[in-house]
The first five atom37 places (N, CA, C, CB, O) and aatype in JSON, in Angstrom:
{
  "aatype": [20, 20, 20, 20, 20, 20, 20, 20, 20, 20, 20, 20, 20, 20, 20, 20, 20, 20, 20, 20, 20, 20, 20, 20, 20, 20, 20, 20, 20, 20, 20, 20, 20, 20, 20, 20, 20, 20, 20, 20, 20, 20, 20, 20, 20, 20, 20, 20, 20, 20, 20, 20, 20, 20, 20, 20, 20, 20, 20, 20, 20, 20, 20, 20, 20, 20, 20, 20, 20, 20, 20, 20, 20, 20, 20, 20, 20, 20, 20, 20, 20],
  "atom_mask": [
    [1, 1, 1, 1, 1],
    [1, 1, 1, 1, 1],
    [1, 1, 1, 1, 1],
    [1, 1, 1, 1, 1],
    [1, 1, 1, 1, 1],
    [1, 1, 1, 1, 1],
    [1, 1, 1, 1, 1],
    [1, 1, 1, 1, 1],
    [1, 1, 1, 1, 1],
    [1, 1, 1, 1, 1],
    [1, 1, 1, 1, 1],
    [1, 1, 1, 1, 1],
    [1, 1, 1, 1, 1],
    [1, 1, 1, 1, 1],
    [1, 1, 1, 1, 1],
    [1, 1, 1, 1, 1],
    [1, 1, 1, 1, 1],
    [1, 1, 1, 1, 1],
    [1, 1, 1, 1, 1],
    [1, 1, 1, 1, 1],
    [1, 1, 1, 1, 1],
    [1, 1, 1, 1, 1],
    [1, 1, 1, 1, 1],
    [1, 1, 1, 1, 1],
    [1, 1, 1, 1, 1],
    [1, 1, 1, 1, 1],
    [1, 1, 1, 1, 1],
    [1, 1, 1, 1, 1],
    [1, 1, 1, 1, 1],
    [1, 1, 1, 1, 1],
    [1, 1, 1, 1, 1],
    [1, 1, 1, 1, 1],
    [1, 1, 1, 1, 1],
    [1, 1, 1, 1, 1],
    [1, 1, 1, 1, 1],
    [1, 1, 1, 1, 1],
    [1, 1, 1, 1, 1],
    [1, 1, 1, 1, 1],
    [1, 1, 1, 1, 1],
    [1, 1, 1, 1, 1],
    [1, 1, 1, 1, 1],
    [1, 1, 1, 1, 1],
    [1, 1, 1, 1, 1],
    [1, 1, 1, 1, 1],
    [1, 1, 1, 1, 1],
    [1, 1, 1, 1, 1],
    [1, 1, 1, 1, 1],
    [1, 1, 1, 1, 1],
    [1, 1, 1, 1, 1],
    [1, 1, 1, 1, 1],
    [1, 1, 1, 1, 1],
    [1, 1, 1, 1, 1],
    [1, 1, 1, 1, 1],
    [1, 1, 1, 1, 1],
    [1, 1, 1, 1, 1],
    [1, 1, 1, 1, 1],
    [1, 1, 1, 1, 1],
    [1, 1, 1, 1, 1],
    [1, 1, 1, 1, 1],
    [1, 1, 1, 1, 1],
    [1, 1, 1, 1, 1],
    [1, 1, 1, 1, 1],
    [1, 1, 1, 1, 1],
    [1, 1, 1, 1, 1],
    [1, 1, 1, 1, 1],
    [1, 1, 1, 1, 1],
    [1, 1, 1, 1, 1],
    [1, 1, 1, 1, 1],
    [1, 1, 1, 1, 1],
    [1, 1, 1, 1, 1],
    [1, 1, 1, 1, 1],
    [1, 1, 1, 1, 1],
    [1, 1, 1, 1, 1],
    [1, 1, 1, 1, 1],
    [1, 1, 1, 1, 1],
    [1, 1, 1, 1, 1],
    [1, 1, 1, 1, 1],
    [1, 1, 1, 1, 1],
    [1, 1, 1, 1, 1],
    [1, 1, 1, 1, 1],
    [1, 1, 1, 1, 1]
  ],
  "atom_positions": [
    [[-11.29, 27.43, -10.62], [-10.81, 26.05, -10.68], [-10.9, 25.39, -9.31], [-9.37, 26.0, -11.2], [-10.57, 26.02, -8.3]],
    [[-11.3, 24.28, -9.26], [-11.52, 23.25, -7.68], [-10.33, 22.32, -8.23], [-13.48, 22.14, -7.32], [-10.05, 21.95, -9.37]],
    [[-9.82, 22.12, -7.16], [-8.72, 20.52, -6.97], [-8.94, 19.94, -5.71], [-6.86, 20.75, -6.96], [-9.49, 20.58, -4.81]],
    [[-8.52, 18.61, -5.55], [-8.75, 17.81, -4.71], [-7.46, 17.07, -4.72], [-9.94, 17.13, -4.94], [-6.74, 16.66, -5.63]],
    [[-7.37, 17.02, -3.36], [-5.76, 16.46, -2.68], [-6.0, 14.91, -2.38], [-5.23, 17.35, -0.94], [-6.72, 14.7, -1.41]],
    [[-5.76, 14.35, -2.73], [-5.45, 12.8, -2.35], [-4.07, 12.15, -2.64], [-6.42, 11.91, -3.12], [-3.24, 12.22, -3.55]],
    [[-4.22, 11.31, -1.16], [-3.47, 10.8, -0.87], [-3.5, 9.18, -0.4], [-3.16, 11.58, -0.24], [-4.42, 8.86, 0.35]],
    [[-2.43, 8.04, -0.88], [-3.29, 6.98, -0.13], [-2.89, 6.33, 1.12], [-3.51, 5.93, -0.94], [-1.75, 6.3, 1.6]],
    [[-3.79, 5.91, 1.51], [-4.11, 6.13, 3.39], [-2.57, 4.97, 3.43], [-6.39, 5.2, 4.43], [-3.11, 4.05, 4.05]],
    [[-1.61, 4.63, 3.26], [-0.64, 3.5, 3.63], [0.22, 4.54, 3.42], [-0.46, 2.0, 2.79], [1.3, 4.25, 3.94]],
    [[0.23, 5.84, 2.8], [1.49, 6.71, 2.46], [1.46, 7.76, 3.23], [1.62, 7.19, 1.06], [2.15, 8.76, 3.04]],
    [[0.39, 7.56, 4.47], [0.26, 8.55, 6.08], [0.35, 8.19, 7.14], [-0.81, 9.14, 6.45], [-0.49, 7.35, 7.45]],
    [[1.27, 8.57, 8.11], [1.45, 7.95, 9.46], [1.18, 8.61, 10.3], [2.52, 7.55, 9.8], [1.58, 9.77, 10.2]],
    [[0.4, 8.25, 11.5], [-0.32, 9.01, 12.79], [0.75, 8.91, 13.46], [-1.68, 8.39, 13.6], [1.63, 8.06, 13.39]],
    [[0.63, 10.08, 14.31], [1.4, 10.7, 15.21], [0.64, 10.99, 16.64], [1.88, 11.94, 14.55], [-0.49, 11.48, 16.6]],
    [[1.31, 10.66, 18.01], [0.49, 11.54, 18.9], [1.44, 12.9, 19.17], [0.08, 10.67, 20.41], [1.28, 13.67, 20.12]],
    [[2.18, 12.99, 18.4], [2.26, 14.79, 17.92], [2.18, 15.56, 17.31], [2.76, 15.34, 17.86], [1.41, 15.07, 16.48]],
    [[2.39, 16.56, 16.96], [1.67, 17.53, 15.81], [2.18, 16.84, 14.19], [2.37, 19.49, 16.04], [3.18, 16.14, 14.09]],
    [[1.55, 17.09, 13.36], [1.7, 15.86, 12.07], [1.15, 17.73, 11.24], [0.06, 13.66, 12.01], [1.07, 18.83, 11.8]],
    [[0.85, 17.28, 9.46], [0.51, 17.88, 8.78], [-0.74, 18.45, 9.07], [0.66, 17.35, 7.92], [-0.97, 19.65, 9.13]],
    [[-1.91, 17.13, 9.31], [-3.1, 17.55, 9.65], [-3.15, 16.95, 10.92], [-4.18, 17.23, 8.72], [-2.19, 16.32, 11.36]],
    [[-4.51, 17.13, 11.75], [-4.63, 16.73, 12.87], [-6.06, 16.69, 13.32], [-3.85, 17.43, 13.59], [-6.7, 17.69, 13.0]],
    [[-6.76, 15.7, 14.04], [-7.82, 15.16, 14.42], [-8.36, 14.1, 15.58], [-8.0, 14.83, 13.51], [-7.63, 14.08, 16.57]],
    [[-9.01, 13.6, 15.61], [-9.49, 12.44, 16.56], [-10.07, 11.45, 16.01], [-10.39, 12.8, 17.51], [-11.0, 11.65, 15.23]],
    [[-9.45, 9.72, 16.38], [-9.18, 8.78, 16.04], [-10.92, 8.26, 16.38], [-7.79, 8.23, 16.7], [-11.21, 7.99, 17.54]],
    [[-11.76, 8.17, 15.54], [-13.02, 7.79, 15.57], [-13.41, 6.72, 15.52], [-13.55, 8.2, 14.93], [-14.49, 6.41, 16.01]],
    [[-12.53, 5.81, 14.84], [-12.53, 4.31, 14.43], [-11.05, 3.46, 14.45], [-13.11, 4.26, 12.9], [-10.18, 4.18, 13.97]],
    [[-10.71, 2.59, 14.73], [-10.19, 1.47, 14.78], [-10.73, 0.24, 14.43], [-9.87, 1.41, 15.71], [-11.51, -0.34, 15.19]],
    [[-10.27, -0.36, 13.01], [-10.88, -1.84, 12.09], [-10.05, -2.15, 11.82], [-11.75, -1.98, 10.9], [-9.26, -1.64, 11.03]],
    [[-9.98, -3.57, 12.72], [-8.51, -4.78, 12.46], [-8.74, -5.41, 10.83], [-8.59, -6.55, 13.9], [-9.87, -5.88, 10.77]],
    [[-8.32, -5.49, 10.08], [-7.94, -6.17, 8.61], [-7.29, -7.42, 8.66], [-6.99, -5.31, 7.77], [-7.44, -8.08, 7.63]],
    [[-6.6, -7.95, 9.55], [-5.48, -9.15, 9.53], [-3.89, -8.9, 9.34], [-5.84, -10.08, 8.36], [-2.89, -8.97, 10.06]],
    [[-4.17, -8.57, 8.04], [-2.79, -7.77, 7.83], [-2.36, -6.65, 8.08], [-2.49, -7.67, 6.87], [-1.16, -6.37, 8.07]],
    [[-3.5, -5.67, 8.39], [-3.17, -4.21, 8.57], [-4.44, -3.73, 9.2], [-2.79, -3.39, 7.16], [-5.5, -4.32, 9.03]],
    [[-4.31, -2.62, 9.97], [-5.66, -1.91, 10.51], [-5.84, -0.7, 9.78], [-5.65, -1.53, 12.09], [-4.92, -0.05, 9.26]],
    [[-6.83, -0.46, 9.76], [-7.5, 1.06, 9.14], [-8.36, 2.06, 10.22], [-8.73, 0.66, 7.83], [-9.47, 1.78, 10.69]],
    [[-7.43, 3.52, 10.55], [-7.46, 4.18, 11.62], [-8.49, 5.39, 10.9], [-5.89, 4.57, 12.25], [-8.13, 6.33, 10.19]],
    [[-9.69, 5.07, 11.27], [-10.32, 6.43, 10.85], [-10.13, 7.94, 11.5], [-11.66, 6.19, 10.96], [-10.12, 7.83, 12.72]],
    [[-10.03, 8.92, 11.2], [-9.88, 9.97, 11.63], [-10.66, 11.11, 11.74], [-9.15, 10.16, 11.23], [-10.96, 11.43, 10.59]],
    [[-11.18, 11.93, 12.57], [-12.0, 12.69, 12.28], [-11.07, 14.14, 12.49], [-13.31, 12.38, 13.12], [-10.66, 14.58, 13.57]],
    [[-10.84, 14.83, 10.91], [-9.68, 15.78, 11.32], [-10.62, 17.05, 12.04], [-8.61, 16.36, 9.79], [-11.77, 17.02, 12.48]],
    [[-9.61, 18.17, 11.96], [-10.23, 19.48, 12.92], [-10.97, 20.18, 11.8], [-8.95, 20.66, 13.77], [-11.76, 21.12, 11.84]],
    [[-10.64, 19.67, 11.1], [-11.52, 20.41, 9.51], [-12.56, 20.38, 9.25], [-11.31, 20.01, 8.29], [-13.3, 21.18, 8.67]],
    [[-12.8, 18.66, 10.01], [-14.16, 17.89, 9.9], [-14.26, 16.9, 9.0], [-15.21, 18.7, 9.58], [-15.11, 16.01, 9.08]],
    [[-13.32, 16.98, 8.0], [-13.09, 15.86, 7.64], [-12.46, 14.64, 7.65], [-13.04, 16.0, 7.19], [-11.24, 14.76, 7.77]],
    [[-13.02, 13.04, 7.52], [-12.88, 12.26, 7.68], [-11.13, 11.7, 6.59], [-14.3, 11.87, 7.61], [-10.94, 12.19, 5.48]],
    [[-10.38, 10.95, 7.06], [-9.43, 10.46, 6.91], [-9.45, 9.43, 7.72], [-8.57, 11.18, 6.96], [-9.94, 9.2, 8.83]],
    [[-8.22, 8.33, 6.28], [-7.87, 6.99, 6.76], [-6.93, 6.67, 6.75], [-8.27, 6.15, 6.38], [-6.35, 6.97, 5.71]],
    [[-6.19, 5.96, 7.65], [-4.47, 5.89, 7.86], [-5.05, 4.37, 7.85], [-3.35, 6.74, 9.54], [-5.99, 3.76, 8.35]],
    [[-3.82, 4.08, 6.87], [-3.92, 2.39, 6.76], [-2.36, 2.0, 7.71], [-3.86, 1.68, 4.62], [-1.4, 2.75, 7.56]],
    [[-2.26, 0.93, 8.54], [-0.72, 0.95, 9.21], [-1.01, -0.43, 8.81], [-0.22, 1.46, 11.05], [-2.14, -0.83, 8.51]],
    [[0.59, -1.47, 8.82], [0.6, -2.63, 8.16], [0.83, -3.52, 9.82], [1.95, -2.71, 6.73], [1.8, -3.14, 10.49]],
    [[-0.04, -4.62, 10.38], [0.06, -5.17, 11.54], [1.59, -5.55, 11.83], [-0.87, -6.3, 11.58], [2.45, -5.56, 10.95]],
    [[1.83, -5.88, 13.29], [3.18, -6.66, 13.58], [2.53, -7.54, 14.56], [4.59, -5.75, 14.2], [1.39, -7.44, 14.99]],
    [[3.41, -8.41, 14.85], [2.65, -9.44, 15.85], [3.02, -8.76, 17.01], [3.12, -11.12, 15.86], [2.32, -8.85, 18.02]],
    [[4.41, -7.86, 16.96], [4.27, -7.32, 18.68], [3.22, -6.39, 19.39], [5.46, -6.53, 19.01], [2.98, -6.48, 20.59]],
    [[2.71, -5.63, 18.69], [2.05, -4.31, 18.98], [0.34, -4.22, 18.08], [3.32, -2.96, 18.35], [-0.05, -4.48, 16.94]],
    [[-0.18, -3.78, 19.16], [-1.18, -3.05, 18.26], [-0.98, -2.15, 17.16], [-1.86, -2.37, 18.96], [0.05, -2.16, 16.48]],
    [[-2.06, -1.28, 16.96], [-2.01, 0.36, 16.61], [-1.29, 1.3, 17.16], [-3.09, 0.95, 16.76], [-0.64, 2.04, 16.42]],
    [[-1.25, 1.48, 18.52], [-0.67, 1.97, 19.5], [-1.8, 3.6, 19.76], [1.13, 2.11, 19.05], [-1.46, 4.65, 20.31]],
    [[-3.59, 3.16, 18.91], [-4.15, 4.57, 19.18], [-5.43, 3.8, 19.68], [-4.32, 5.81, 17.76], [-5.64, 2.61, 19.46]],
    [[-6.36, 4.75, 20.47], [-7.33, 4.15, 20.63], [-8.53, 5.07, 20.21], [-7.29, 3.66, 21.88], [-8.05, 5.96, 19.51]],
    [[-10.02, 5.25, 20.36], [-10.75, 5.83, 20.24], [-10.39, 7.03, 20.79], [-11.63, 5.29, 20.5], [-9.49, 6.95, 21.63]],
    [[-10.92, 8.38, 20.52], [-10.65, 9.37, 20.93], [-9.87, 10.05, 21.14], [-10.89, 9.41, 21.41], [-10.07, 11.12, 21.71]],
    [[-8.08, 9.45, 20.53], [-6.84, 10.1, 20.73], [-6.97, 11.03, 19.65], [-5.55, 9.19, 20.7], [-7.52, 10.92, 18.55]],
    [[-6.3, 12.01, 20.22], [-5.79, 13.04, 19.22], [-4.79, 12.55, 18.82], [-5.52, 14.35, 19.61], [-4.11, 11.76, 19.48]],
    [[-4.5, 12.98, 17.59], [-3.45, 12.89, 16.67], [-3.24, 13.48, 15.93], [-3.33, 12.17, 16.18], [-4.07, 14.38, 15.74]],
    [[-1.98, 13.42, 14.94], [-1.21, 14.42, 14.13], [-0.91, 13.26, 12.88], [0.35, 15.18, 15.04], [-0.11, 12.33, 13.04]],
    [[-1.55, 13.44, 11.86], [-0.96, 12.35, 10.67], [0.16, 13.62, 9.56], [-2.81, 11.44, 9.44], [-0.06, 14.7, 9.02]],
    [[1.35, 12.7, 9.67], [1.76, 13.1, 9.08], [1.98, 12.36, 7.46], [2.52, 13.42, 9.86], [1.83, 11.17, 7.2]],
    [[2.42, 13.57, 6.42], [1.93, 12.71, 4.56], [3.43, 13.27, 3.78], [-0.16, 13.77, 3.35], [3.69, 14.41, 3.38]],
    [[4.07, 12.31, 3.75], [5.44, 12.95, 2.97], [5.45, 13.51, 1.61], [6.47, 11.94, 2.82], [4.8, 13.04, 0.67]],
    [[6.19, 14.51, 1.56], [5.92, 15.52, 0.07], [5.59, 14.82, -1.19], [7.28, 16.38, -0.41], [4.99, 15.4, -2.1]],
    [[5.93, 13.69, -1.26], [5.86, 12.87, -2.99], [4.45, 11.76, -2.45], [7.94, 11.58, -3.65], [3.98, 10.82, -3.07]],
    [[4.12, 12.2, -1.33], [2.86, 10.89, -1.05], [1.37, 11.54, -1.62], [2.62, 10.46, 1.05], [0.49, 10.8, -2.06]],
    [[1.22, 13.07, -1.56], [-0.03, 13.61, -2.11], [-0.13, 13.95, -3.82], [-0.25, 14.95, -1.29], [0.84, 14.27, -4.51]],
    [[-1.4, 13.83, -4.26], [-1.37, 14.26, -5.79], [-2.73, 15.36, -5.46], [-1.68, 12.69, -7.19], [-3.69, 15.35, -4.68]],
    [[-2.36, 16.01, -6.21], [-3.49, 16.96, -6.94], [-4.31, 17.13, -8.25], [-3.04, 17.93, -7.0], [-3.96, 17.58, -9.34]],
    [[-5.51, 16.62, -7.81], [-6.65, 16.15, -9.01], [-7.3, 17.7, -9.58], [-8.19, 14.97, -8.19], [-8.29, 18.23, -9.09]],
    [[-6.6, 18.18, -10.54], [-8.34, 19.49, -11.27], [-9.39, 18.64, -11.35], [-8.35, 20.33, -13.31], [-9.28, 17.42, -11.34]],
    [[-10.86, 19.53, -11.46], [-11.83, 18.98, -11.88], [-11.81, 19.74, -12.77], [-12.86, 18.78, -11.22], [-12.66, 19.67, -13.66]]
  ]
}
């Protein structure tokens, strides 16, 4: 049996400390309302942290930070194929 974990990217928050998974911030794309933080985890796979804008602050990540996204227990589902 294969399953697949998804989760959606507004129900994960980056960390610059250790989180669930962990990777380097490959992309940064402003939206207006929110930015979308691409991730390149240690796994190799790609992840997206959606954060919702404020007028005070950026993202607070830039290209190449490491990070730690963390995904709260009721935020992931598990798909069978």
């Amino acid at each position: 049996d294969n399953s697949t974990v998804v989760v959606r990217p507004e129900h994960a928050k980056l960390t610059s400390g250790k989180g669930d998974l962990s990777g380097t911030v490959e992309n940064i794309v402003y939206f207006g309302t929110d930015t979308h933080i691409h991730v390149r985890l240690d796994s190799s796979e790609s992840f997206t942290v959606r954060q919702q804008n404020t007028r005070s602050a950026g993202c607070g990540f830039e290209r190449g930070d490491k990070v730690g996204i963390s995904i709260g227990n009721d935020a992931a589902q598990v798909l069978r194929d």
